[in-house]
mmCIF file of the N, C-alpha and C atoms, coordinates in Angstrom:
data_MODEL
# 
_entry.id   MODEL 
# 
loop_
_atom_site.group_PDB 
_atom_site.id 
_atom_site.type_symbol 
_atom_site.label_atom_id 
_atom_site.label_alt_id 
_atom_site.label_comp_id 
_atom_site.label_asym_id 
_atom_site.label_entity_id 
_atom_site.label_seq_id 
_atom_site.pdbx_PDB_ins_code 
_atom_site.Cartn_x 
_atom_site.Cartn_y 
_atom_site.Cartn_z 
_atom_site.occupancy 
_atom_site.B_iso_or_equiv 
_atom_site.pdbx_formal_charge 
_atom_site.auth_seq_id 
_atom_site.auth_comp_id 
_atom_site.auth_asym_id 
_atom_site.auth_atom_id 
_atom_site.pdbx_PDB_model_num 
ATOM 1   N N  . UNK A 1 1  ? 0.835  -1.177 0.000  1.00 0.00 ? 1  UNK A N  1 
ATOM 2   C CA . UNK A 1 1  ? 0.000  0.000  0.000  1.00 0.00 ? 1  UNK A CA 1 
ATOM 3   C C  . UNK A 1 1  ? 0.882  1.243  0.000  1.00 0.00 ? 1  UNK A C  1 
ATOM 4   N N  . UNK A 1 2  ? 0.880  2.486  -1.241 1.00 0.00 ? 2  UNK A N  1 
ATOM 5   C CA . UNK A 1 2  ? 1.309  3.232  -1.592 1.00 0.00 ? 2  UNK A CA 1 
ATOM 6   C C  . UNK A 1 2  ? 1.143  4.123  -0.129 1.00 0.00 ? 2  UNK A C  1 
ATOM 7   N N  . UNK A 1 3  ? 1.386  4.793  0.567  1.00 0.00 ? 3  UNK A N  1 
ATOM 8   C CA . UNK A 1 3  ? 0.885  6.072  1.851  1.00 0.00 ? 3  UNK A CA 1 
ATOM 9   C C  . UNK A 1 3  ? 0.568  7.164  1.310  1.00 0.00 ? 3  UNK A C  1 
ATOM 10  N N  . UNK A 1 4  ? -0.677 8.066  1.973  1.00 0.00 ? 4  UNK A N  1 
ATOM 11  C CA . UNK A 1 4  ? -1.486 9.059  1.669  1.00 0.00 ? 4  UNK A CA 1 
ATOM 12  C C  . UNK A 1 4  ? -1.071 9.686  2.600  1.00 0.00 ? 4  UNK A C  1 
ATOM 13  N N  . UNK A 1 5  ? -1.333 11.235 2.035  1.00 0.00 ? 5  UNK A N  1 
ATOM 14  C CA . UNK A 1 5  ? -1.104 12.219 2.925  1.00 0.00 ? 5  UNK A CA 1 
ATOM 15  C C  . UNK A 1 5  ? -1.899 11.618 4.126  1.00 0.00 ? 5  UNK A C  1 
ATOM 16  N N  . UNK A 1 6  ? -3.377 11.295 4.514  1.00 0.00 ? 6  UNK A N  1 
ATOM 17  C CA . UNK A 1 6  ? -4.029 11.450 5.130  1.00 0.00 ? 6  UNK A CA 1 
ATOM 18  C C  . UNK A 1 6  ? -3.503 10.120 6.439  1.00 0.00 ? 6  UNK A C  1 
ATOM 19  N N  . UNK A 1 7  ? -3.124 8.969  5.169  1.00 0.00 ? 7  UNK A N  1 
ATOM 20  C CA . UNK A 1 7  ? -2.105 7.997  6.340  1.00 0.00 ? 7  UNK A CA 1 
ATOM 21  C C  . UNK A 1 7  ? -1.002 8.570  7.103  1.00 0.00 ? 7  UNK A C  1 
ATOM 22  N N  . UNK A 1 8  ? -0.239 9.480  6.747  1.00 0.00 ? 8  UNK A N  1 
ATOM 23  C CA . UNK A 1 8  ? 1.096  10.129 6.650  1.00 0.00 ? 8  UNK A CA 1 
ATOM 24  C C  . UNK A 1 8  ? 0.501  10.855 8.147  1.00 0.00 ? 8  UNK A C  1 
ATOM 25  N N  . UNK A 1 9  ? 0.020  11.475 7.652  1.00 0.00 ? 9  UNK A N  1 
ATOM 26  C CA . UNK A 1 9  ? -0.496 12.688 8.924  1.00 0.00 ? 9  UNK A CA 1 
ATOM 27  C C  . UNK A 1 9  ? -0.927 11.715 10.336 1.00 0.00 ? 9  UNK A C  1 
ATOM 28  N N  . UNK A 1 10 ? -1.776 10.603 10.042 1.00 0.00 ? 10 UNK A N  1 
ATOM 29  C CA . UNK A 1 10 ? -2.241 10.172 11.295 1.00 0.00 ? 10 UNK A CA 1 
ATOM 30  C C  . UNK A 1 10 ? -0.839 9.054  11.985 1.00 0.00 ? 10 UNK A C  1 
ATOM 31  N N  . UNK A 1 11 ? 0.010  9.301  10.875 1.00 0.00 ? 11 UNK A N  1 
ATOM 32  C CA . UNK A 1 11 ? 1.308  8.256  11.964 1.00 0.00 ? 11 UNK A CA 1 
ATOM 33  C C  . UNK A 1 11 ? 2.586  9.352  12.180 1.00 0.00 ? 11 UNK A C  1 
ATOM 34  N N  . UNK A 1 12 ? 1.911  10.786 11.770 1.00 0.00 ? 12 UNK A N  1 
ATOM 35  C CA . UNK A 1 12 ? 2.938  11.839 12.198 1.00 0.00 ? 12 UNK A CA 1 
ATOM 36  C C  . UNK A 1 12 ? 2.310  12.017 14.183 1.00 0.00 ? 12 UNK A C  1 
ATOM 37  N N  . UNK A 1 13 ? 1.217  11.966 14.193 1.00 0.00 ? 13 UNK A N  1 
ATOM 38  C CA . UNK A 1 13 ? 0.255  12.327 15.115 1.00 0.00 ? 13 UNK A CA 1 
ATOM 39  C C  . UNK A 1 13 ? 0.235  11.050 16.208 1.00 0.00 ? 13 UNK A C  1 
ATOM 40  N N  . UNK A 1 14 ? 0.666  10.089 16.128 1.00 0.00 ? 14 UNK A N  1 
ATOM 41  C CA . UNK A 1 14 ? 0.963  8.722  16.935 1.00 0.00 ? 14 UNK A CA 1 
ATOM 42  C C  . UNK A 1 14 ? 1.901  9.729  18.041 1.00 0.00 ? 14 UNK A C  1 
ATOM 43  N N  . UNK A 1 15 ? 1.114  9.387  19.698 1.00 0.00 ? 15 UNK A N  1 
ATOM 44  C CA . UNK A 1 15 ? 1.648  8.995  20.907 1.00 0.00 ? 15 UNK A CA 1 
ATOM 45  C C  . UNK A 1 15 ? 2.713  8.266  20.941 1.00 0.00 ? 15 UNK A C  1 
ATOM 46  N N  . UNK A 1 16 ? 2.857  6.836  20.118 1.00 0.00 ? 16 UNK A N  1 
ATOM 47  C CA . UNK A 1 16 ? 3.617  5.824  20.001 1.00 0.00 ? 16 UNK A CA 1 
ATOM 48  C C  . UNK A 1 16 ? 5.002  5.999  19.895 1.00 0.00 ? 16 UNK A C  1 
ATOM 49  N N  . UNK A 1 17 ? 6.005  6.427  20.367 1.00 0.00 ? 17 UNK A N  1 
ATOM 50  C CA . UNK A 1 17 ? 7.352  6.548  19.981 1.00 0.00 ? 17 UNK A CA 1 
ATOM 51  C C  . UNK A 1 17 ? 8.217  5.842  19.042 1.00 0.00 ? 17 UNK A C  1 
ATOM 52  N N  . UNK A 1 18 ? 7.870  4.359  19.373 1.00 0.00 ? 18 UNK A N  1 
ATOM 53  C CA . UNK A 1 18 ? 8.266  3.209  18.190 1.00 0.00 ? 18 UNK A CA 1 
ATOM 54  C C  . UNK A 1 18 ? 7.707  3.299  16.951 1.00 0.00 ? 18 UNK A C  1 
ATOM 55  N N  . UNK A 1 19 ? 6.371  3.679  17.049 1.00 0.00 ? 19 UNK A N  1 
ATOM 56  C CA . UNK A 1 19 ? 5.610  3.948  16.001 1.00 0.00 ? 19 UNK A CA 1 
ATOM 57  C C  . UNK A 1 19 ? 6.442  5.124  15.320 1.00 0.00 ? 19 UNK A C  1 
ATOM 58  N N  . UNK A 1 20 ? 6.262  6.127  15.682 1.00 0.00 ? 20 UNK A N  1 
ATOM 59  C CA . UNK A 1 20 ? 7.174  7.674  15.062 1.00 0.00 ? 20 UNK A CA 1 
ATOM 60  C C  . UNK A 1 20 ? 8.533  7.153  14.537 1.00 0.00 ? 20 UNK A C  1 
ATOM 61  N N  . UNK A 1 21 ? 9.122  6.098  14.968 1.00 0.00 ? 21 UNK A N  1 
ATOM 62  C CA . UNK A 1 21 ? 10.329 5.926  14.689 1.00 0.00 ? 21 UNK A CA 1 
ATOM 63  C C  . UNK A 1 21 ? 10.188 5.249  13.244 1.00 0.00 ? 21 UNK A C  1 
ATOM 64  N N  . UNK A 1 22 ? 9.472  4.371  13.333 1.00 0.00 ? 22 UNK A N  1 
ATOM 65  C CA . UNK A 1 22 ? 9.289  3.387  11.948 1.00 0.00 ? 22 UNK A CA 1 
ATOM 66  C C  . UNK A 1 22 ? 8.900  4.247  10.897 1.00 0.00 ? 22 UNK A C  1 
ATOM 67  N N  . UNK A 1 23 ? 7.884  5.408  10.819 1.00 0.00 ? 23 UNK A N  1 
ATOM 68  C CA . UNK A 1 23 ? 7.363  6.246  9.770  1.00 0.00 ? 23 UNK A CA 1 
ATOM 69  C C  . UNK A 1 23 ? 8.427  7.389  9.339  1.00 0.00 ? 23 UNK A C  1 
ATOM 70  N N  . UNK A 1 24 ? 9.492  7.208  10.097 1.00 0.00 ? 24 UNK A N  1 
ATOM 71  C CA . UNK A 1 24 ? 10.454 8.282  9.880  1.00 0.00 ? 24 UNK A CA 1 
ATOM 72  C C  . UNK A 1 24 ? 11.012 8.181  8.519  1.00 0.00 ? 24 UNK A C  1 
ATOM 73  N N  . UNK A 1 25 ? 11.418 7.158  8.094  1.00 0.00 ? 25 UNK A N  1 
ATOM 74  C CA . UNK A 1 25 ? 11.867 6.868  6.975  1.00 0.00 ? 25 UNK A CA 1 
ATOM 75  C C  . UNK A 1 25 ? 10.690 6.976  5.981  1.00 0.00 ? 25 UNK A C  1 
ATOM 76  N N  . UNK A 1 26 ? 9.409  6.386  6.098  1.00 0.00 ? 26 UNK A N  1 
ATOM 77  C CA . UNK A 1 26 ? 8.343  6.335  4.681  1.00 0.00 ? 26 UNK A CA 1 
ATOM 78  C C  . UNK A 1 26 ? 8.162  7.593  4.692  1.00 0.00 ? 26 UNK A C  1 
ATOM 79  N N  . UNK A 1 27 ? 8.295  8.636  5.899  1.00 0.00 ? 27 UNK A N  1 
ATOM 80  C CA . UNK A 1 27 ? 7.641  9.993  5.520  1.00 0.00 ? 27 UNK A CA 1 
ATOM 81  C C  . UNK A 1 27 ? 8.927  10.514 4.325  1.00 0.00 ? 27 UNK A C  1 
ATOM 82  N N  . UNK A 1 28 ? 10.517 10.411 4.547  1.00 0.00 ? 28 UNK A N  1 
ATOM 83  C CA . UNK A 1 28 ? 11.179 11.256 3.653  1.00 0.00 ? 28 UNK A CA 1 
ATOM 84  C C  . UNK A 1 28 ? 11.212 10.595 2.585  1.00 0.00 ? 28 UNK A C  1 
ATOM 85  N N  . UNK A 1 29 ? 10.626 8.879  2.420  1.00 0.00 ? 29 UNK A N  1 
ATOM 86  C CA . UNK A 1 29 ? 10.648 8.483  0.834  1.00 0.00 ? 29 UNK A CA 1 
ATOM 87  C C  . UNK A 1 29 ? 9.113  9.091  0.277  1.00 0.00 ? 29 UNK A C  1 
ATOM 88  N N  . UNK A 1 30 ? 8.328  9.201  0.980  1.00 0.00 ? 30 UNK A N  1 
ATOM 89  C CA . UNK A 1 30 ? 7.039  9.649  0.396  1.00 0.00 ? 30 UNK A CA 1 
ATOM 90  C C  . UNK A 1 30 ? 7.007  11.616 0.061  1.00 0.00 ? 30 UNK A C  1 
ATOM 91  N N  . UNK A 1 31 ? 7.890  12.168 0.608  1.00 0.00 ? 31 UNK A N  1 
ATOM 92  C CA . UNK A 1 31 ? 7.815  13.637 0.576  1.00 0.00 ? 31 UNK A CA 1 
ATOM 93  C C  . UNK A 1 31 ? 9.074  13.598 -0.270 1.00 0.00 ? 31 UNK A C  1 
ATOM 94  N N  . UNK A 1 32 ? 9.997  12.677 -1.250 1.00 0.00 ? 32 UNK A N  1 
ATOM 95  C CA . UNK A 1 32 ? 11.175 12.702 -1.929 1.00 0.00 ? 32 UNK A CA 1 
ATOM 96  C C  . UNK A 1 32 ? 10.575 12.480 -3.443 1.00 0.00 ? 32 UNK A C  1 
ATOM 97  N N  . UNK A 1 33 ? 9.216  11.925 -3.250 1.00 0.00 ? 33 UNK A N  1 
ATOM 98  C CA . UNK A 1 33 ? 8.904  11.144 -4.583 1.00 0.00 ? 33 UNK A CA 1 
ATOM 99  C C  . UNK A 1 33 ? 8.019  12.137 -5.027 1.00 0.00 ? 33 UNK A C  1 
ATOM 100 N N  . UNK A 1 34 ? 7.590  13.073 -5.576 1.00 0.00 ? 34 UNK A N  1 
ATOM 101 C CA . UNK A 1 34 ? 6.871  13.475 -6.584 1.00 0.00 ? 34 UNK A CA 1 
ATOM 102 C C  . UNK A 1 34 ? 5.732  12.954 -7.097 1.00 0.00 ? 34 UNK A C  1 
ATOM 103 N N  . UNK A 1 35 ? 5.948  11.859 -7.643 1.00 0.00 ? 35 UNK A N  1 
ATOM 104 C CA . UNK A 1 35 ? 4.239  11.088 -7.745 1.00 0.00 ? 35 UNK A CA 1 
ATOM 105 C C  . UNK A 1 35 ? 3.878  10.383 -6.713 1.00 0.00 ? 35 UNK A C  1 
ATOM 106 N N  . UNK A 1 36 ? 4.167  10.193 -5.324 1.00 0.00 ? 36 UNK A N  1 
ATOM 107 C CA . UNK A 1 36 ? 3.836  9.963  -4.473 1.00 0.00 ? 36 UNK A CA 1 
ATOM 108 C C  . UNK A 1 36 ? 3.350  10.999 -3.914 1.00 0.00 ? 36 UNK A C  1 
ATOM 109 N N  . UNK A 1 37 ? 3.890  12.148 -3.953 1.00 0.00 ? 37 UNK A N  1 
ATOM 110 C CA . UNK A 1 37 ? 3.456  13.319 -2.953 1.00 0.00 ? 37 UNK A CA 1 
ATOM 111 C C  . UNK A 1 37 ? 2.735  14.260 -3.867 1.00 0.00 ? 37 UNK A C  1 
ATOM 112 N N  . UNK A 1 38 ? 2.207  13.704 -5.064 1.00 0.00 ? 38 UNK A N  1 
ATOM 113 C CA . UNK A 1 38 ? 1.525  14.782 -5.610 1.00 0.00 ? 38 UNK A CA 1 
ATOM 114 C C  . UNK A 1 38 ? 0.115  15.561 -4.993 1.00 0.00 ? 38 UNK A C  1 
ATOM 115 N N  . UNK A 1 39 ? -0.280 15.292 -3.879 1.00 0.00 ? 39 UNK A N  1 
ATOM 116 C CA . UNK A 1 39 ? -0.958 15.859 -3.450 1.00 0.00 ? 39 UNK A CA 1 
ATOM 117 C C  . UNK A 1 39 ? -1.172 16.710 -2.215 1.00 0.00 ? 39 UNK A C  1 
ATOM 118 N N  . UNK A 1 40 ? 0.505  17.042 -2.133 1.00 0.00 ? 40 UNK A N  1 
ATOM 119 C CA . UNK A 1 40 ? 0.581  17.740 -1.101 1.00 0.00 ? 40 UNK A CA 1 
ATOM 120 C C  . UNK A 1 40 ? 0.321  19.453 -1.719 1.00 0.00 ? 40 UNK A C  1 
ATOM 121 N N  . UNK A 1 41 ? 0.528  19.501 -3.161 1.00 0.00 ? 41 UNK A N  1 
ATOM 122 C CA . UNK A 1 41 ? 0.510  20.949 -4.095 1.00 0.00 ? 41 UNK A CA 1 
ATOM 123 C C  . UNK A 1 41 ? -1.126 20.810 -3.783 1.00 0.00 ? 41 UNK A C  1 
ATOM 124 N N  . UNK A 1 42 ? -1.784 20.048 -3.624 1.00 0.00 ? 42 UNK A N  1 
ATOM 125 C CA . UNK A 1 42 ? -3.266 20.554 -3.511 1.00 0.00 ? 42 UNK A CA 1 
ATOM 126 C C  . UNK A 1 42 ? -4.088 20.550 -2.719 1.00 0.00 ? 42 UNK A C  1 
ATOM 127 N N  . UNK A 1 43 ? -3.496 20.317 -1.458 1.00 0.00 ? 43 UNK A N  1 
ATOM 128 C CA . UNK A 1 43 ? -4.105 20.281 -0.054 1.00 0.00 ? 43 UNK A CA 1 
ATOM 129 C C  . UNK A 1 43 ? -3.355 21.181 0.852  1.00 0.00 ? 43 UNK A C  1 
ATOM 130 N N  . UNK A 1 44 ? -3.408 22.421 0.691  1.00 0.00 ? 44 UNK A N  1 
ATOM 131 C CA . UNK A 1 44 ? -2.302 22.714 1.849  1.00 0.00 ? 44 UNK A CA 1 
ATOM 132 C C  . UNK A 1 44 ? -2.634 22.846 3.180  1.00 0.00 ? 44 UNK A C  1 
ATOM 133 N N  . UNK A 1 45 ? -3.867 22.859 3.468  1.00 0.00 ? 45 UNK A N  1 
ATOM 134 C CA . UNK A 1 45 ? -4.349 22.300 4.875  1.00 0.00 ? 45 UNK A CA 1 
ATOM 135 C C  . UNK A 1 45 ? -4.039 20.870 5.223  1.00 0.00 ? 45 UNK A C  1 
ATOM 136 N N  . UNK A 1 46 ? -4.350 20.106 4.458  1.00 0.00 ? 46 UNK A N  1 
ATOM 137 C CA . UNK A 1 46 ? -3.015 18.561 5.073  1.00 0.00 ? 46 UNK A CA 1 
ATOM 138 C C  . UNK A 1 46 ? -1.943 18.862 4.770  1.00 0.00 ? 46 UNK A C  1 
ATOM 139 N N  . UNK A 1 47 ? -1.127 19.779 4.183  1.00 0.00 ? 47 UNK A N  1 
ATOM 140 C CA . UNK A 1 47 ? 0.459  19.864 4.399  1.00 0.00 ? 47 UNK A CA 1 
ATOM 141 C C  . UNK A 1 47 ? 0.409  20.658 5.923  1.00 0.00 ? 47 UNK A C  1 
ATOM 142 N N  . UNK A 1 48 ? -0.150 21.810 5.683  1.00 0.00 ? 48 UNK A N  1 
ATOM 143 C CA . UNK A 1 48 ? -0.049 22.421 7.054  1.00 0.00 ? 48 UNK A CA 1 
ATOM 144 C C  . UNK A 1 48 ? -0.036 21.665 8.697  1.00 0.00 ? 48 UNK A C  1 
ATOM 145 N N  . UNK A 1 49 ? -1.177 20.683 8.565  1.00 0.00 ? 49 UNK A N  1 
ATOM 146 C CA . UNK A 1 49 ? -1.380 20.229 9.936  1.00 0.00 ? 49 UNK A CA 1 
ATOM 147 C C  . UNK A 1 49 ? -0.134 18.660 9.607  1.00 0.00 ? 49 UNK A C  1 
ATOM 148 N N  . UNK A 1 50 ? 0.288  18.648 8.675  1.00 0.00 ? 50 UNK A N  1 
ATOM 149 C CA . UNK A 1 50 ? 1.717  17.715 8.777  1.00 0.00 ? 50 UNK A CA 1 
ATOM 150 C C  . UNK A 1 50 ? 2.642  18.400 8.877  1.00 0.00 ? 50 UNK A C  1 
ATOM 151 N N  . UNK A 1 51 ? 2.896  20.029 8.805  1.00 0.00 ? 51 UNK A N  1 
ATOM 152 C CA . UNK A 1 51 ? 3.736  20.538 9.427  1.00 0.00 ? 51 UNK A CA 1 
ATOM 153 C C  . UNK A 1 51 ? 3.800  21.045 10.969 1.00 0.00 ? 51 UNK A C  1 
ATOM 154 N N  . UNK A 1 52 ? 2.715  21.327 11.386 1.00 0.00 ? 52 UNK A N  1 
ATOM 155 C CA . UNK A 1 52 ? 2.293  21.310 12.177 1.00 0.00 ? 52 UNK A CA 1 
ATOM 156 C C  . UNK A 1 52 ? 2.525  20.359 13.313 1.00 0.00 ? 52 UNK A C  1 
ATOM 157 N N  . UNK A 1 53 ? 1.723  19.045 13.224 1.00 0.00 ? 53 UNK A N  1 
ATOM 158 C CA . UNK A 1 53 ? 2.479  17.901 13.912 1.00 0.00 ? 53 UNK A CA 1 
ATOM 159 C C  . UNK A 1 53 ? 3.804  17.268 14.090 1.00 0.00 ? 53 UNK A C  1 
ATOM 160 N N  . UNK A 1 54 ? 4.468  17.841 13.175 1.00 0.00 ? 54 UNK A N  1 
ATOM 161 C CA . UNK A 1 54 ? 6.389  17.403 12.863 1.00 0.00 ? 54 UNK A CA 1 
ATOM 162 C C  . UNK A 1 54 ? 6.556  18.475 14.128 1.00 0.00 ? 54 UNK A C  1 
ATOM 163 N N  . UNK A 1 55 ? 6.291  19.593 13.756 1.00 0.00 ? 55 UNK A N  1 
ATOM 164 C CA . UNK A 1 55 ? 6.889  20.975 14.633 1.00 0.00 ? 55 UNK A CA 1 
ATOM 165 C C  . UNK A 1 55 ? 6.587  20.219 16.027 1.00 0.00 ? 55 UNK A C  1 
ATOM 166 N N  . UNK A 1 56 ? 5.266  20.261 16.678 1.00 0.00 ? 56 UNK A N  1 
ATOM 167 C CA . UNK A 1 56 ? 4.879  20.075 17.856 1.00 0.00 ? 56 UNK A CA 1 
ATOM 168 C C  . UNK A 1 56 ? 5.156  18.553 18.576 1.00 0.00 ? 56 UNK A C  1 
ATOM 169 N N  . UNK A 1 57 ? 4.805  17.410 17.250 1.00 0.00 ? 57 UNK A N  1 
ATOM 170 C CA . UNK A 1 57 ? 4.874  16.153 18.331 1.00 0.00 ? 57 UNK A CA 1 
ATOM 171 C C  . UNK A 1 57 ? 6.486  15.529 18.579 1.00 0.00 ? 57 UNK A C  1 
ATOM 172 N N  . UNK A 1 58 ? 7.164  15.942 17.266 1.00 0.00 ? 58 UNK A N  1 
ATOM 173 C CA . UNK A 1 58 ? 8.533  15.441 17.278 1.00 0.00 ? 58 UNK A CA 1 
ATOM 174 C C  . UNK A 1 58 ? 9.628  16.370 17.252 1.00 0.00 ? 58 UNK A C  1 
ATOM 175 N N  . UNK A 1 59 ? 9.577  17.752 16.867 1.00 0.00 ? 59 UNK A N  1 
ATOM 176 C CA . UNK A 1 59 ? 10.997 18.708 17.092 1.00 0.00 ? 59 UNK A CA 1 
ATOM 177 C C  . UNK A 1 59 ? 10.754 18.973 19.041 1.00 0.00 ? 59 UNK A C  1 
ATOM 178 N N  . UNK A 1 60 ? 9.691  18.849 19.308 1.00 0.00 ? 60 UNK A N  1 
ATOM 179 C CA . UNK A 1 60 ? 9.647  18.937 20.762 1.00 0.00 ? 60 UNK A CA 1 
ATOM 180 C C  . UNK A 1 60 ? 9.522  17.931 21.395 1.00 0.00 ? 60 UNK A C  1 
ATOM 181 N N  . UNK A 1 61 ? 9.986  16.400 21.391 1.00 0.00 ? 61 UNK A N  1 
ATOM 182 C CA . UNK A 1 61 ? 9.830  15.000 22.301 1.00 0.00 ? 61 UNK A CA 1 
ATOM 183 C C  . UNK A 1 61 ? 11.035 15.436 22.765 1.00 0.00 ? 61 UNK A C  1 
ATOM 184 N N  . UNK A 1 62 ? 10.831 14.446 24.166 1.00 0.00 ? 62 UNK A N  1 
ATOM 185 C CA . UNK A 1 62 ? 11.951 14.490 24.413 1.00 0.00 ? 62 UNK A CA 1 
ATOM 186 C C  . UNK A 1 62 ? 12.666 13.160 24.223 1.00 0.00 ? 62 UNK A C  1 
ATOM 187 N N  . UNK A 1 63 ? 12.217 11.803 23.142 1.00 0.00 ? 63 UNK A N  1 
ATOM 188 C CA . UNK A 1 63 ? 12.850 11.345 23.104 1.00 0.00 ? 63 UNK A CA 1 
ATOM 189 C C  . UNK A 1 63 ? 14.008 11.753 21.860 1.00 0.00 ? 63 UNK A C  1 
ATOM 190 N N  . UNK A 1 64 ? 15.602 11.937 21.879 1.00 0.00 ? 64 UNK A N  1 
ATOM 191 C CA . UNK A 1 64 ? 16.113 12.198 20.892 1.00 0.00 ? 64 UNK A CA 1 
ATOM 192 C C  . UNK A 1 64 ? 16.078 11.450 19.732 1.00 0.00 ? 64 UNK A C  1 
ATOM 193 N N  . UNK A 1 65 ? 15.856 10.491 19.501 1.00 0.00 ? 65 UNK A N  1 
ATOM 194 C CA . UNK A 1 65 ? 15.938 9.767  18.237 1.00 0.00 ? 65 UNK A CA 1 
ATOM 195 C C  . UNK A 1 65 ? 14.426 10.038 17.194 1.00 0.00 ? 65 UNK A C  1 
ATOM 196 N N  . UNK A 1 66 ? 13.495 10.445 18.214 1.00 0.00 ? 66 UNK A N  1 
ATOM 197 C CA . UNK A 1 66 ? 12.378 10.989 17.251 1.00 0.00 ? 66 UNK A CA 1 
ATOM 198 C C  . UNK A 1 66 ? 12.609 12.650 16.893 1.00 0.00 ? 66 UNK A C  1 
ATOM 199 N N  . UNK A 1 67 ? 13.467 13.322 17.755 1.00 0.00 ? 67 UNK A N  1 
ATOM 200 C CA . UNK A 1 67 ? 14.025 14.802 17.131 1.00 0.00 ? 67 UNK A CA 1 
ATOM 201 C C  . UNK A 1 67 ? 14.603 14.201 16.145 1.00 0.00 ? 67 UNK A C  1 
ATOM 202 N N  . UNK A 1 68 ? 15.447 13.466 15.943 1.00 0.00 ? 68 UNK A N  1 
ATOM 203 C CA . UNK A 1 68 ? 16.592 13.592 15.037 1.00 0.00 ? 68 UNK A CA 1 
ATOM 204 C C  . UNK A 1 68 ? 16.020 12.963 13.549 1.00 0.00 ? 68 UNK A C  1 
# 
């Protein structure tokens, strides 16, 4: 299964720490690919609240490996 913004966003938004850790990688192959991410040019309210959740749930954990 290809990931959607809308998948993308709800495993940016995971409590789960292990969880955040595993999506770390599909989020920069899915935001690297172009026809994967073609629908971030047309939603910018789901780009926003996926920027949004990066900013708040993971540049501020305190576990380091989900900052990094």
């Amino acid at each position: 299964m290809e990931p959607s913004m809308e998948y993308c966003l709800a495993q940016v938004l995971q409590k789960d720490v292990g969880k955040r850790l595993q999506i770390g990688q599909e989020l920069i192959d899915y935001f690297s690919d172009k026809q994967k991410s073609a629908d971030l040019e047309h939603d910018q309210t789901m780009l926003d609240k996926m920027v949004d959740g990066l900013a708040t749930s993971w540049v501020n954990s305190s576990n380091y490996k989900v900052r990094l």
